[in-house]
C-alpha positions, 0 to 999 in steps of 0.5 A: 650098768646099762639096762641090766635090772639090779638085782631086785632084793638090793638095797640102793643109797645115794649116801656113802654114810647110810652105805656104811650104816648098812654094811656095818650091821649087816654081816652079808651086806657088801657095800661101795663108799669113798675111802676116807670113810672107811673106819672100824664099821667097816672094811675095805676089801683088797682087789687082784692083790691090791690094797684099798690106800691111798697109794694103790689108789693114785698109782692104779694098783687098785682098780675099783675107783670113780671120779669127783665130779663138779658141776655146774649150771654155767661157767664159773665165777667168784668164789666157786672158780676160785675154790675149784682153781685151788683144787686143782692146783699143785698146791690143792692136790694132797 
C-alpha cells in the first residue's frame, strides 16, 4: 500500500487462522486468507465473475492472489534444498 495509512479503526493479523476467527464472528468483518483455509466459518467471495477454486486460481480467471515465498539466509543445502527441489518439481506441484 505504499504510504497509504490503513484505515485506522482496522484490524491487521499476521495469521491467516485468527483472520478467519475474526471474520467468522464478525458479520461487517471482510478478511484476506489463502484458500485452503476456507471452511464453513467463512466464505470466499466471487471477484469480476470469477470463483474463488483452484482452478480460476491457476488459470488467472481469478485475480486476487499472492505468491508463496521461501527464503532463506544463504544458499540452500541439505534437506531444505531437497525439500524446495521436490516443490518445485513436476512431481511437488499439485
Amino acid at each position: 500500500m505504499g504510504k497509504t495509512r490503513i484505515f485506522r479503526g482496522a484490524i491487521t493479523e499476521d495469521s491467516n487462522g485468527t483472520v478467519r476467527e475474526i471474520v467468522a464472528h464478525d458479520p461487517y468483518s471482510i478478511g484476506f486468507i489463502s484458500l485452503g483455509l476456507v471452511n464453513e466459518q467463512v466464505r470466499a467471495l466471487d471477484l469480476d465473475g470469477a470463483v474463488a477454486n483452484e482452478d480460476n486460481i491457476r488459470s488467472g480467471r481469478y485475480k486476487l492472489v499472492r505468491p508463496f515465498l521461501f527464503v532463506s539466509r544463504g544458499e540452500l543445502t541439505g534437506a531444505a534444498k531437497e525439500f524446495v527441489d521436490f516443490v518445485l518439481s513436476e512431481e511437488g506441484k499439485p
